[in-house]
C-alpha positions in Angstrom: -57.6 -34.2 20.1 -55.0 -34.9 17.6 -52.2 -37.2 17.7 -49.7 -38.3 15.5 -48.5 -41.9 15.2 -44.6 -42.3 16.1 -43.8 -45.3 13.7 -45.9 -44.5 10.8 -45.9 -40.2 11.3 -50.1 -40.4 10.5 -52.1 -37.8 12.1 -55.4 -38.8 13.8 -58.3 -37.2 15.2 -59.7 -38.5 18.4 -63.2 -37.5 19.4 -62.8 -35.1 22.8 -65.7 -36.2 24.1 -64.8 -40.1 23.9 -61.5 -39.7 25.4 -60.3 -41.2 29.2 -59.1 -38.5 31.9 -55.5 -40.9 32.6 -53.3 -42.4 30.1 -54.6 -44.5 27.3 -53.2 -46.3 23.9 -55.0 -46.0 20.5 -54.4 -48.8 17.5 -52.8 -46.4 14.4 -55.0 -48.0 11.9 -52.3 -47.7 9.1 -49.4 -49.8 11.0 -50.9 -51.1 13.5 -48.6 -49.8 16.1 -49.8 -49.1 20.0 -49.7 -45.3 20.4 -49.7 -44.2 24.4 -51.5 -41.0 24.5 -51.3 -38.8 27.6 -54.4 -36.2 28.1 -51.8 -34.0 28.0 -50.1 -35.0 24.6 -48.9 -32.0 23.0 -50.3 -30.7 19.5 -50.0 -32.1 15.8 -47.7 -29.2 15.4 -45.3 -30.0 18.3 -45.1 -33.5 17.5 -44.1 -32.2 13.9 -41.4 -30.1 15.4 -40.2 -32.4 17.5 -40.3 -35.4 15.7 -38.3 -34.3 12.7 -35.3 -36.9 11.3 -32.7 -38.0 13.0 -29.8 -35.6 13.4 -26.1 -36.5 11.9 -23.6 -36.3 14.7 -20.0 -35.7 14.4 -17.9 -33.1 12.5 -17.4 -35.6 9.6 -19.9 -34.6 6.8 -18.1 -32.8 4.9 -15.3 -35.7 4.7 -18.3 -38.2 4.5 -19.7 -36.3 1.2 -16.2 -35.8 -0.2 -15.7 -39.4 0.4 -18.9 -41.0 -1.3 -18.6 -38.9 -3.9 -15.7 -39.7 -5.0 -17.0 -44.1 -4.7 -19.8 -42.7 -7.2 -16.9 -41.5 -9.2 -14.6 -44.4 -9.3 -17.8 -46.8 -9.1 -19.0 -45.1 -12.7 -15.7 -45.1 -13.8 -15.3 -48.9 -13.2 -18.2 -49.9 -14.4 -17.7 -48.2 -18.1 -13.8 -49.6 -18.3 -15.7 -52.8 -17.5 -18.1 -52.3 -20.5 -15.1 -51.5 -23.0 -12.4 -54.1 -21.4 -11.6 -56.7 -23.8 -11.3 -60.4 -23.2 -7.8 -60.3 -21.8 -8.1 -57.3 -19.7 -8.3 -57.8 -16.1 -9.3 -55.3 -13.9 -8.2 -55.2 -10.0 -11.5 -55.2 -7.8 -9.9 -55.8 -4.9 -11.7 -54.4 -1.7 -13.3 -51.5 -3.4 -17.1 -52.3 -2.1 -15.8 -52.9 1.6 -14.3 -49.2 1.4 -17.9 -47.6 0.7 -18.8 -45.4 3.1 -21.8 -46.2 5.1 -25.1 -44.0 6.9 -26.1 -46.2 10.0 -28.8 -45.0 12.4 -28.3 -45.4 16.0 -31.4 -45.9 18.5 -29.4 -46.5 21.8 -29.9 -45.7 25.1 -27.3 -45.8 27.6 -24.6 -46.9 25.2 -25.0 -44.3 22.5 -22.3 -41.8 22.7 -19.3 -44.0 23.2 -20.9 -45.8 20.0 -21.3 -42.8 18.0 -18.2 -41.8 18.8 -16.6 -45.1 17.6 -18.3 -44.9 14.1 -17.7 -41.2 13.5 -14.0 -42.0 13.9 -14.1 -45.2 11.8 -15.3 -42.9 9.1 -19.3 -43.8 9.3 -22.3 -41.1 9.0 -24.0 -41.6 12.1 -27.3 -40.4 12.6 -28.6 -40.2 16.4 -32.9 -40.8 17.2 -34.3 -40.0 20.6 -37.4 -41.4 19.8 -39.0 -43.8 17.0 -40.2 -41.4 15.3 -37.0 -39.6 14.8 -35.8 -43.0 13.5 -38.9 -43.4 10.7 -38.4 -39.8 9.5 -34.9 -40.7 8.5 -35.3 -43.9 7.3 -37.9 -42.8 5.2 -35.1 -41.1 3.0 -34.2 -44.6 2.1 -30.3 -43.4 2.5 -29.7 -45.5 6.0 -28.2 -49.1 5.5 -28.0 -50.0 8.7 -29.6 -49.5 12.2 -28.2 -50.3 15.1 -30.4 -50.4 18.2 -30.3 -51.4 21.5 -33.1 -52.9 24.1 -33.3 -50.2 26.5 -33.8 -47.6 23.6 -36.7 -44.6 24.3 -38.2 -47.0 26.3 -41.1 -44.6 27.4 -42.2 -45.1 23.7 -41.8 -48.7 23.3 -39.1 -47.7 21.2 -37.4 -51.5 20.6 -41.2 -52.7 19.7 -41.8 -50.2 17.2 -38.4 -50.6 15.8 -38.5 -54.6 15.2 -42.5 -53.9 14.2 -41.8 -51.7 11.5 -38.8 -54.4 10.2 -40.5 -56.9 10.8 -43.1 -55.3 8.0 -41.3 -53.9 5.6 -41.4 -55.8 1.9 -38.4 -57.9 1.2 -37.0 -55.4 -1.2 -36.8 -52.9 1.6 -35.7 -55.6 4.3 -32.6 -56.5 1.8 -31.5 -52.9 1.9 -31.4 -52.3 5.9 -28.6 -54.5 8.0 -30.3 -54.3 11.1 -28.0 -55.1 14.2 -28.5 -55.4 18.1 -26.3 -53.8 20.3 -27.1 -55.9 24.0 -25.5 -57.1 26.9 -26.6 -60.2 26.5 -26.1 -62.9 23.3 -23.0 -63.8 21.8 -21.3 -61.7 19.1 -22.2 -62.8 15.8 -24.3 -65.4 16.8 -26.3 -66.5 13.2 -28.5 -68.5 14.3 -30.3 -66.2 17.0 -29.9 -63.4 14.7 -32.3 -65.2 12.1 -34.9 -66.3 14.7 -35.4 -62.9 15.7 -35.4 -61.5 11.8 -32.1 -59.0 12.9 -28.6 -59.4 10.5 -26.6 -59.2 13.6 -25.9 -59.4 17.4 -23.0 -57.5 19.2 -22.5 -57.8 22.4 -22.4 -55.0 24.0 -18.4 -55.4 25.7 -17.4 -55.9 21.8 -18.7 -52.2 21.0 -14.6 -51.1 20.9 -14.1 -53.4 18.0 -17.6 -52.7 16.5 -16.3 -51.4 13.0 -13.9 -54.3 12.6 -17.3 -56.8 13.3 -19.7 -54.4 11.0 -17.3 -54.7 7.7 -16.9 -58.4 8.4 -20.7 -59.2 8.7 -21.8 -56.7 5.8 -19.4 -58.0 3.8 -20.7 -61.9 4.3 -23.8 -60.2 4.0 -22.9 -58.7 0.3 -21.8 -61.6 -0.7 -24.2 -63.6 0.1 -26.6 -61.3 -2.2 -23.6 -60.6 -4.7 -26.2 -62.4 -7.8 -29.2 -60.7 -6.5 -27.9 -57.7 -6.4 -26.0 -58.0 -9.6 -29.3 -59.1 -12.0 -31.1 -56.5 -10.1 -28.6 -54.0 -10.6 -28.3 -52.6 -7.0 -25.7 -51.6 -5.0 -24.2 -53.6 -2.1 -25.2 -52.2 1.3 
């Protein structure tokens, strides 16, 4: 039998003749991750099929690519009137880095379309996972800066596990380039301090979700700021 491991995508072999008649869970060797296999899993090649990246959602693309094409633009053009301003030229930053616009990745369950819904309008690219492994094949693109999940996502897979697994080890270069959010009924709304214990950037409670944008472009931009010099020697972008 061959199964395919929904956090880290790796295909492995189980010997037929080894394998329980009920439900078992195998230890993916490269992550670590518990994978629940069913004698009735469905081929390599289903998984593959199924288990593609997480779909966009909304009829906003086209406005979305329009949009951050033209931040490249004015970014490039900013940052070569920089490089030629002399020392008594002054040039108007204002709120151009809260205006960039942003790919967030939801893995909700019962929440999810009046949360999509709200970020599509308020101009976001929303991608939508059903299962983990929806959520690693897009994330692999390295595009998504933030993921907002909540506790009763794809539960059946252990989806909330896998998600705050795979965080949990990614290198710090990585980690500094996801904002990673809970969306729950319980906790307090921007609470700081629970947020760091439990390695997330953010908490939203889950009656806040109507003013959701307002509280993302607050915290990100705390959160920019607070990485404005690493960013700046390393010459990345702000999330």
């Amino acid at each position: 039998m061959i199964i395919r491991c929904d956090n880290c995508s790796v295909s492995l072999q189980l010997d037929e003749s080894k394998i329980p008649t009920g439900n078992f869970t195998v230890r993916c060797p490269r992550c670590q991750n518990l994978i629940r296999v069913s004698p009735s899993a469905k081929s390599t090649v289903q998984q593959l099929k199924e288990n593609v990246a997480a779909p966009a959602v909304g009829e906003n693309t086209q406005d979305f690519s329009a949009k951050e094409n033209e931040f490249q633009i004015n970014n490039a053009l900013r940052s070569l009137l920089s490089a030629l301003k002399t020392e008594n030229t002054v040039l108007d930053s204002d709120d151009e880095k809260s205006e960039k616009p942003r790919r967030v990745l939801l893995c909700l369950g019962a929440k999810r379309d009046i949360l999509a819904k709200t970020l599509v309008e308020a101009g976001y690219k929303v991608y939508l996972a059903q299962t983990p492994a929806q959520a690693n094949e897009r994330l692999r693109e390295g595009k998504t800066e933030i993921l907002l999940f909540s506790p009763d996502f794809a539960a059946e897979f252990g989806g909330t596990a896998i998600l705050q697994q795979k965080v949990n080890a990614m290198p710090a270069s990585e980690r500094r380039r996801l904002f990673f959010v809970s969306v729950e009924d319980t906790g307090a709304t921007m609470n700081a301090h629970d947020a760091f214990l439990r390695n997330l950037n953010l908490i939203i409670n889950s009656n806040d979700i109507p003013q959701i944008p307002l509280i993302l472009n607050r915290a990100l931009r705390d959160f920019n700021a607070l990485y404005y010099d690493y960013n700046r020697a390393a010459g990345a972008e702000a999330i």
